[in-house]
C-alpha positions as CSV (number, residue, x, y, z in Angstrom):
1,X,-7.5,8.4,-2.0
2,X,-4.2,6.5,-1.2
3,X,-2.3,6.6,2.3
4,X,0.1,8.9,1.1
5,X,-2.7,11.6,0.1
6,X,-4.7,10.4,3.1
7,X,-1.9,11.8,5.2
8,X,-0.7,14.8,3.6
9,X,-4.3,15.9,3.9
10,X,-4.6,15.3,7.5
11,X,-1.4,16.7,8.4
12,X,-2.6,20.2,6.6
13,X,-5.7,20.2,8.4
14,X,-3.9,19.7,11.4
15,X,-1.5,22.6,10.7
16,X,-5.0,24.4,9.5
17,X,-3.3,25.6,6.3
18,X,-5.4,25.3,3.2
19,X,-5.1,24.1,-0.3
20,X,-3.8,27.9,-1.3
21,X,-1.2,28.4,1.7
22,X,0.2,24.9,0.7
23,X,0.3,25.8,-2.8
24,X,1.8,29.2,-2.5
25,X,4.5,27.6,0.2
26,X,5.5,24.9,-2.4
27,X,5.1,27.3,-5.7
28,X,3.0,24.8,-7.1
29,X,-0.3,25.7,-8.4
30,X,-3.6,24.7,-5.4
31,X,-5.3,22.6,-8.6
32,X,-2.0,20.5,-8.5
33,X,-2.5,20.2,-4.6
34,X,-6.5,19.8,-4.6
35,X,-5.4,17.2,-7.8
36,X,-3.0,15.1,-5.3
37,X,-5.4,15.1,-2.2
38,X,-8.1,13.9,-4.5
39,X,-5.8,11.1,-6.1
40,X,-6.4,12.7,-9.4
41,X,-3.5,12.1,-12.1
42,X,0.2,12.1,-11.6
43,X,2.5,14.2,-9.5
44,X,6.4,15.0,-10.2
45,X,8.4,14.2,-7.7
46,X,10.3,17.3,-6.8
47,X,6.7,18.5,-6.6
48,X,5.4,15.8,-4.1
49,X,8.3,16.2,-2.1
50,X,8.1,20.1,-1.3
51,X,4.3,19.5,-0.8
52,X,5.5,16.7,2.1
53,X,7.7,18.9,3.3
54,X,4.9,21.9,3.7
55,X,3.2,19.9,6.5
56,X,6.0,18.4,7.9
57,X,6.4,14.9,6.1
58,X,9.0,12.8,4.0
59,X,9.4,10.3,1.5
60,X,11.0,7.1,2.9
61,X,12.1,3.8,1.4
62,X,12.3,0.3,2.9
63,X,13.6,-2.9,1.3
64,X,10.7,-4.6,-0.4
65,X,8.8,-7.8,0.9
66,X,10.1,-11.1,0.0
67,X,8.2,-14.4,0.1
68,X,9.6,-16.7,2.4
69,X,12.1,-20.0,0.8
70,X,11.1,-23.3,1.6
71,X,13.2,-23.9,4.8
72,X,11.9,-21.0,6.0
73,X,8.0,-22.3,5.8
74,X,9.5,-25.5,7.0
75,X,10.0,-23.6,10.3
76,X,6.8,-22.0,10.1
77,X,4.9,-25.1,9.8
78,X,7.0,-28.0,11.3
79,X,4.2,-30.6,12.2
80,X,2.2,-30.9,9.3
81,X,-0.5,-33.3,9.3
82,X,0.3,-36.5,7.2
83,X,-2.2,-36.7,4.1
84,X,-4.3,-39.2,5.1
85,X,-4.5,-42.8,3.3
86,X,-6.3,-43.6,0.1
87,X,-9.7,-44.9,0.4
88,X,-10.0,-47.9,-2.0
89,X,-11.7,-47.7,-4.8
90,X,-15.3,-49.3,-5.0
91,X,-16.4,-51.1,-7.5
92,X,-19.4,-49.9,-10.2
93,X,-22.5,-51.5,-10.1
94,X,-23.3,-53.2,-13.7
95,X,-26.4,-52.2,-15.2
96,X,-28.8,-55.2,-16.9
């Protein structure tokens, strides 16, 4: 089960409205709303969004996360250690 289902569950327990009410209320059949809870196959989206809207909840979006550009980590991480010297290489013994 995903956040989203996570939370459309626990906000119709906490309105104490079961599978049917929510079904009825959104004219969607309950095996579509027992479906979504359980994470089981796809949802439309009109349909997810009058089922959110039964208990009280709402789509949002939010820009997406970018990875940071190089002077940005220079910021981050201004004192890096220095790498530190080369050992020299030692020589192989010979075998006789």
């Amino acid at each position: 089960m995903n956040a989203i289902e996570s939370e459309f569950r626990l906000a119709r327990v906490r309105l104490k409205k079961t599978q049917d009410m929510i079904a009825r209320e959104a004219g969607v059949s309950r095996k579509t709303v027992s479906d979504f809870e359980g994470g089981h196959g796809g949802i439309r989206l009109a349909n997810l969004e009058r089922l959110l809207q039964c208990v009280g909840l709402q789509l949002a979006t939010r820009p997406a996360a970018t990875r940071p550009v190089m002077e940005e980590l220079g910021a981050l991480y201004p004192d890096e250690p220095e790498e530190p010297p080369a050992q020299p290489a030692r020589p192989r013994a010979r075998r006789k």
